[in-house]
C-alpha positions as CSV (number, residue, x, y, z in Angstrom):
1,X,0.0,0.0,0.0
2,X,2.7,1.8,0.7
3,X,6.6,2.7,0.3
4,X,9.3,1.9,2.6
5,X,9.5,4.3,5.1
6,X,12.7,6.9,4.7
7,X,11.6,7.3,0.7
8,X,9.4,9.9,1.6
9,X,12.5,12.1,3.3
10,X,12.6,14.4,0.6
11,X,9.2,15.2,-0.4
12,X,6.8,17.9,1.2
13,X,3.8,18.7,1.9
14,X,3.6,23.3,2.0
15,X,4.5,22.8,-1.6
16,X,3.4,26.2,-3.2
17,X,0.8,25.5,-5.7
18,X,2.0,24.8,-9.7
19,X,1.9,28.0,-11.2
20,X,0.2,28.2,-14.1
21,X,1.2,28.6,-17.8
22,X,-0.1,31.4,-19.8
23,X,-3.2,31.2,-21.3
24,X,-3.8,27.8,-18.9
25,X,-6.3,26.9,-16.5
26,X,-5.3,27.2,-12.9
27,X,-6.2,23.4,-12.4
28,X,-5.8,21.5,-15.7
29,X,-5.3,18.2,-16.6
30,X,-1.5,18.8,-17.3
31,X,-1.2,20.6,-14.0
32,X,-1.8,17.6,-12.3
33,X,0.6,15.5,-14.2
34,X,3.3,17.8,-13.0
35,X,2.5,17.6,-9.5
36,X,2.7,13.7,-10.1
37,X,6.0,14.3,-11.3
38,X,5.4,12.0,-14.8
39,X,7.7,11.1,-16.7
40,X,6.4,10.6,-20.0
41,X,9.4,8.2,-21.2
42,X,9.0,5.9,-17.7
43,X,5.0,6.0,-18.7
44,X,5.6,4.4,-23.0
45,X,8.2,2.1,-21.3
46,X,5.5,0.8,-18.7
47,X,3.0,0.4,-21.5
48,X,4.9,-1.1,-24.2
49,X,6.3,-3.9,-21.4
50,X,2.3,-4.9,-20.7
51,X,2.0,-5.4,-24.5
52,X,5.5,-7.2,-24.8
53,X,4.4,-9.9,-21.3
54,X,1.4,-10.4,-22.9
55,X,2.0,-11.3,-26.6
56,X,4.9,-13.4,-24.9
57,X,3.0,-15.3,-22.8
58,X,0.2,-16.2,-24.9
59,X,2.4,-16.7,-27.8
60,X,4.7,-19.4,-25.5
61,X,1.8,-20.9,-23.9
62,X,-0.6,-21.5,-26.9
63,X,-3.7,-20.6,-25.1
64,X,-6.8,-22.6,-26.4
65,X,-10.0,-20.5,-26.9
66,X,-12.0,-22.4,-25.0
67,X,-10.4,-20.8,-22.0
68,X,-11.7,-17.1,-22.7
69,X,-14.8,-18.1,-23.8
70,X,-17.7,-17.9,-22.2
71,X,-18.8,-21.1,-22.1
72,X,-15.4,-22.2,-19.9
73,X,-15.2,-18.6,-17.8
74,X,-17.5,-18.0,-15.0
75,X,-18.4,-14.4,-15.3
76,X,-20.2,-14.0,-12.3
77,X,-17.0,-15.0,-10.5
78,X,-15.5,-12.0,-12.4
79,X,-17.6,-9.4,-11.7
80,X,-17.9,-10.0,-7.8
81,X,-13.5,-10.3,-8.1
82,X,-14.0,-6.7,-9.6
83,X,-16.1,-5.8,-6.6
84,X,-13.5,-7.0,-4.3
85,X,-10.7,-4.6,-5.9
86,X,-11.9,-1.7,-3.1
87,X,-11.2,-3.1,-0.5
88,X,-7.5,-2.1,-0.8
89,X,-8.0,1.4,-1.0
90,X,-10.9,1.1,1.8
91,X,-8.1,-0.4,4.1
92,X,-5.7,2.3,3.0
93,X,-7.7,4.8,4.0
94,X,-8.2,3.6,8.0
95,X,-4.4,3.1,8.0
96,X,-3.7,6.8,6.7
97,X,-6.9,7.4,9.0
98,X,-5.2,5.8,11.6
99,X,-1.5,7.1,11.4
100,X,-3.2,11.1,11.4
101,X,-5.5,10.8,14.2
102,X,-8.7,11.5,11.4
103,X,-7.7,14.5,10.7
104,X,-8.9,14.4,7.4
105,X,-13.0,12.8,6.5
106,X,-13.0,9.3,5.7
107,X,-14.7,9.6,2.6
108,X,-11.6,11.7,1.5
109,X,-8.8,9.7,2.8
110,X,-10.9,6.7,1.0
111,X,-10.9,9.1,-2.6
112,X,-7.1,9.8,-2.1
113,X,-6.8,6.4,-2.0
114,X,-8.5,5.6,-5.3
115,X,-6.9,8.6,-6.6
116,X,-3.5,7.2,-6.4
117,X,-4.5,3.9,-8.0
118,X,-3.2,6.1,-11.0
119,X,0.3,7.4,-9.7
120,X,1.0,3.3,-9.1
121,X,0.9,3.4,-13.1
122,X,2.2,7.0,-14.3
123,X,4.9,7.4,-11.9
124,X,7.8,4.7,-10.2
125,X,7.7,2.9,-7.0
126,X,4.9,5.0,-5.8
127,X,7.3,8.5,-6.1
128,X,4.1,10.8,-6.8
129,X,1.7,9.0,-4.3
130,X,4.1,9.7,-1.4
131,X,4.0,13.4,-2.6
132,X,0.8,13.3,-3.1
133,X,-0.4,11.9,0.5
134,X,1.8,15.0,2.5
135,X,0.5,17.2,0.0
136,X,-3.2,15.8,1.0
137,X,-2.6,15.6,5.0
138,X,-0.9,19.2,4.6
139,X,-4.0,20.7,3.1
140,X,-6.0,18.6,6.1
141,X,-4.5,21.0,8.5
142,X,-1.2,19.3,9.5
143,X,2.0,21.0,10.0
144,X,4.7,19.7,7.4
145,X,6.7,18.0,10.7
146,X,3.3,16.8,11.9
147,X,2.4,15.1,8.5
148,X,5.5,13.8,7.5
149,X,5.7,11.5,11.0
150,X,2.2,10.6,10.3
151,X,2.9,9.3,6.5
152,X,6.4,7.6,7.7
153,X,4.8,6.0,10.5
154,X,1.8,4.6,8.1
155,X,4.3,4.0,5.6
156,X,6.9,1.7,8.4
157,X,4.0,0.2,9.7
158,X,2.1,-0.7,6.5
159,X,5.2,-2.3,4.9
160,X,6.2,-4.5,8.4
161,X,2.2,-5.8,8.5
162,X,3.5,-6.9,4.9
163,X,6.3,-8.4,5.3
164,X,5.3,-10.7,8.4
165,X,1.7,-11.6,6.5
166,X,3.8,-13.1,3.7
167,X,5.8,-15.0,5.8
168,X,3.3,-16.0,7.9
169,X,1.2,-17.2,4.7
170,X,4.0,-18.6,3.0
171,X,4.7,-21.3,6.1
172,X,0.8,-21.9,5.7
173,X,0.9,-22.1,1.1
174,X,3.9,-24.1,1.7
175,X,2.1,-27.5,2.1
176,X,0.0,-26.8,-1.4
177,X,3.3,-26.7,-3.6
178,X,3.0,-29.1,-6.4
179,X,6.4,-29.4,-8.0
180,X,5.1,-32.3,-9.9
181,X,2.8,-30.3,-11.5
182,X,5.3,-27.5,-12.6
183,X,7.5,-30.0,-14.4
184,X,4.7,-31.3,-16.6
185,X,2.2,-28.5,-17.0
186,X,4.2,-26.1,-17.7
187,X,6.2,-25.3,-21.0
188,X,9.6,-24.8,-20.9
189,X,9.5,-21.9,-23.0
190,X,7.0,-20.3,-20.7
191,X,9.3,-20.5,-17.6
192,X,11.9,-19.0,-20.0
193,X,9.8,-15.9,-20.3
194,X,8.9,-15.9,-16.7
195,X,12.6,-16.1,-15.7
196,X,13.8,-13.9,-18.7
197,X,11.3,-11.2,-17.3
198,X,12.6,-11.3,-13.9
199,X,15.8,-11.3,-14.5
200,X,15.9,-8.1,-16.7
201,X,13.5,-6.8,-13.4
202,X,16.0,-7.0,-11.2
203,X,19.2,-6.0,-13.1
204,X,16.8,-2.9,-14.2
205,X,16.1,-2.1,-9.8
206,X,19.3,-3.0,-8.6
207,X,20.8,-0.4,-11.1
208,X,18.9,2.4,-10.3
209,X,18.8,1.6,-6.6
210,X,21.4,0.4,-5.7
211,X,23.7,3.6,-5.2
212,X,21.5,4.9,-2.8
213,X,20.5,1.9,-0.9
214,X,23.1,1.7,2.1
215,X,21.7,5.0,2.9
216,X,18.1,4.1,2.7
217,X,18.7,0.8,4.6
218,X,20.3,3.5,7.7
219,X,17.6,5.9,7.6
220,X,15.5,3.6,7.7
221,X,16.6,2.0,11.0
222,X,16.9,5.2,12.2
223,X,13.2,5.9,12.2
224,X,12.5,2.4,12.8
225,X,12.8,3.1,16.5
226,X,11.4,6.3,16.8
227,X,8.2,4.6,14.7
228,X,8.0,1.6,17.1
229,X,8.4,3.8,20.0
230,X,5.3,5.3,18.9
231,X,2.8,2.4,18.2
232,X,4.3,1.2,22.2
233,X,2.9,4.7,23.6
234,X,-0.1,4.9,21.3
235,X,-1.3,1.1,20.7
236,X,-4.8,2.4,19.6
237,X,-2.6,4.1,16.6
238,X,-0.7,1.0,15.9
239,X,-4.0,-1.0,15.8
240,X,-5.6,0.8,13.6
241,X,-3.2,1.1,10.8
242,X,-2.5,-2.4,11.2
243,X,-6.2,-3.2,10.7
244,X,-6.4,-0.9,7.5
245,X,-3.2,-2.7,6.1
246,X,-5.0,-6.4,6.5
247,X,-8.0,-5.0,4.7
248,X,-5.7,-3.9,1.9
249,X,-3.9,-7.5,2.1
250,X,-7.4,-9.1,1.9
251,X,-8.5,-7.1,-0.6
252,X,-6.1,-8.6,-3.6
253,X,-6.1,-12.1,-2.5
254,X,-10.3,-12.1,-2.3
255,X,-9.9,-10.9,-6.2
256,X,-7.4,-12.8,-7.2
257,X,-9.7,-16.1,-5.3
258,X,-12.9,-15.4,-6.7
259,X,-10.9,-15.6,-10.6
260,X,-9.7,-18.9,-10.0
261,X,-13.0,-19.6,-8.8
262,X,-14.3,-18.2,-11.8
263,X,-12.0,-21.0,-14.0
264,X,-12.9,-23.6,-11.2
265,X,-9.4,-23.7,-10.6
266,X,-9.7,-22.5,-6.2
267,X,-6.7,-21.8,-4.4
268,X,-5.4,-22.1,-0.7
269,X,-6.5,-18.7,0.7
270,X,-2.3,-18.7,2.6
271,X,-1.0,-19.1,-1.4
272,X,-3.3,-16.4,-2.2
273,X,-1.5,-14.0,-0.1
274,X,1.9,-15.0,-1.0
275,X,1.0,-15.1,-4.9
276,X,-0.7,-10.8,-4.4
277,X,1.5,-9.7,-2.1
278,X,5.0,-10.7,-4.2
279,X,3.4,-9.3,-7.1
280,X,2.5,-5.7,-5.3
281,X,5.9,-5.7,-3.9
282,X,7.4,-6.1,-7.5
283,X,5.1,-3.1,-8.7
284,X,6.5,-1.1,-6.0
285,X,9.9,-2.2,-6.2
286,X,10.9,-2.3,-9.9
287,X,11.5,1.1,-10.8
288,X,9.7,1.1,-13.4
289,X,5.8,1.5,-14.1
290,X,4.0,-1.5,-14.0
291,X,7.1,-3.3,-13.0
292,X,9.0,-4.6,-16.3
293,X,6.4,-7.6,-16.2
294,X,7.3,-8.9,-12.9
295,X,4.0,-9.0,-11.2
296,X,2.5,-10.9,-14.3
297,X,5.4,-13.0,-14.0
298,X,5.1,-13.5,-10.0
299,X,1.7,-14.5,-10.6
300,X,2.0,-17.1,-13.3
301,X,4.6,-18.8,-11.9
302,X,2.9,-19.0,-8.0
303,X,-0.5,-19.9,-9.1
304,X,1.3,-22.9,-11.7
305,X,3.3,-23.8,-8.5
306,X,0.2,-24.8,-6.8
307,X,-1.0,-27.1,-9.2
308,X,-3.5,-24.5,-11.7
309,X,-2.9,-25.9,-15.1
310,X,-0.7,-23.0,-16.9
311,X,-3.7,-21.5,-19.2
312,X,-5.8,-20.4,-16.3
313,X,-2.8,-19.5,-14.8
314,X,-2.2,-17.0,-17.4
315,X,-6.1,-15.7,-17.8
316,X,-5.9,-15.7,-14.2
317,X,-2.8,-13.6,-14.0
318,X,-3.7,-11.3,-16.5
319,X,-7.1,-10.4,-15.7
320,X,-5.8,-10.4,-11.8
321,X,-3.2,-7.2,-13.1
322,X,-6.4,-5.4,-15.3
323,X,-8.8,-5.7,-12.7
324,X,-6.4,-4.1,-10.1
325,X,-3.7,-2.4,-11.3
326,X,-5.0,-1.2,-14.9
327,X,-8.5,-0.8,-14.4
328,X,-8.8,1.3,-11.6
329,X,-7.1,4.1,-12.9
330,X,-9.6,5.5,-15.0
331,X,-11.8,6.1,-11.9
332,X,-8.6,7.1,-10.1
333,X,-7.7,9.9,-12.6
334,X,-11.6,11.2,-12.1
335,X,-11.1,11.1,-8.5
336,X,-7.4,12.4,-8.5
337,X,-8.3,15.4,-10.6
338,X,-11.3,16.3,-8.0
339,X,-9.2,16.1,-4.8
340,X,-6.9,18.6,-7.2
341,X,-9.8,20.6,-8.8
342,X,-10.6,21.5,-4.9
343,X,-7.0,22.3,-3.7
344,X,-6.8,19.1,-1.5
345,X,-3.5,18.0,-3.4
């Protein structure tokens, strides 16, 4: 839901407003793509990658039409995974709620929320979201000191509720690994894709972040302590942001549940979380938007380790990524541009 904590460091939230250009309305469309700090050439790259997975992958893996039909594919199943995509942004919103003592509404923190559903795709490892959410709890009525604790402590919090969920649910998903299955379901040329797409994911990260990451890694314990310091002396704080960040890890895994449902291919609920959670942390990690591929390539290869024959795998995976990572822009830009319309970012 959120970036590691010590990214933020550099953005703030008492901003001046963008000024704007001649003959240009004071809050247009391009206005807010410069607060989001696109970069056009980050944005084609993201794009032409999607296309590039996708023709790859259904190109190596042959997939029959019987599988998109609708005949084979339970729509219903579909359309209440669609209604499940929410409940990430719901749960982001008590967690911000949380970490600010509700200084802003909740119906506010929850459009925010939905609103940065589009900086996940225009901008890299979350850059303009972070910006975005001081800007927002600036504008709310808290001081630049006061909102920048509130955001790191949401963001340190959020990202350990993360990390011990997946390790948690991977113990659990650990029993439903069927390496039988991935030897003879799935072609080798697939797995050649998967690791090709990977591999390119993390030379591309470990490039751009690497320079900077001893530093990171010390800020980061820095504020560690002061952070857990303050969910010891506030547990009602630390609770709360907590229960906002399960929401947001249940959301994804209901979605990406009721899709296998819909190709009566069901899942263990643990390998669920493992499967959603490796493929958000490769969005957010991979420097790049959408994440080179890695998230498609995450989820192809954990559902087909758990025995889901590799073409629903692959509708799975795909339609997993449109329903909550593509899709949700288009009511996030709406929602984005009103929070900036009214001065609230």
């Amino acid at each position: 839901m959120s970036e590691p904590a010590g990214d933020h460091c550099a953005d703030r939230s008492d901003e001046p407003l963008d000024a704007a250009a001649p003959g240009q309305a004071k809050h247009s469309v391009l206005g807010l793509y410069r607060r989001l700090h696109v970069t056009p050439t980050l944005v084609v790259v993201g794009l032409v990658m999607l296309v590039v997975v996708i023709l790859a992958v259904l190109k190596v893996s042959h997939l029959p039409r019987a599988i998109i039909d609708a005949e084979t594919f339970h729509w219903p199943w579909a359309l209440a995974a669609a209604f499940a995509v929410p409940l990430y942004y719901l749960g982001g919103a008590i967690s911000l709620g949380s970490a600010s003592k509700w200084r802003p509404s909740f119906p506010r923190l929850t459009q925010l929320q939905a609103g940065q559903a589009l900086t996940l795709v225009v901008t890299p490892a979350n850059v303009g979201g972070a910006s975005l959410s001081l800007r927002f709890l600036g504008r709310a009525g808290l001081d630049a000191a006061t909102g920048a604790a509130a955001y790191g402590l949401y963001s340190f919090l959020t990202s350990i509720v993360s990390g011990i969920g997946l390790a948690v649910a991977a113990a659990f998903a650990a029993s439903t690994l069927d390496t039988k299955a991935l030897k003879q379901e799935v072609p080798a040329g697939l797995w050649m894709v998967i690791v090709g797409i990977l591999a390119i994911a993390v030379f591309v990260t470990v490039v751009i972040k690497a320079p900077g990451f001893r530093h990171r890694v010390v800020v980061w314990f820095h504020e560690a302590l002061h952070y857990v310091r303050t969910v010891l002396e506030k547990p009602a704080t630390g609770i709360g942001i907590v229960s906002g960040q399960l929401v947001c890890i249940t959301g994804p895994a209901l979605c990406l549940g009721l899709l296998l449902h819909a190709v009566e291919a069901p899942v263990h609920p643990a390998a669920l979380i493992v499967a959603t959670q490796l493929a958000s942390a490769a969005s957010r990690t991979v420097p790049i938007p959408g994440g080179l591929g890695a998230p498609e390539a995450i989820l192809i290869a954990a559902l087909a380790s758990t025995g889901v024959r590799h073409e629903d795998a692959i509708v799975v995976a795909l339609a997993f990524r449109m329903l909550s990572y593509w899709l949700p822009t288009l009511p996030g830009t709406a929602l984005l541009y009103d929070l900036y319309r009214r001065d609230l970012v």
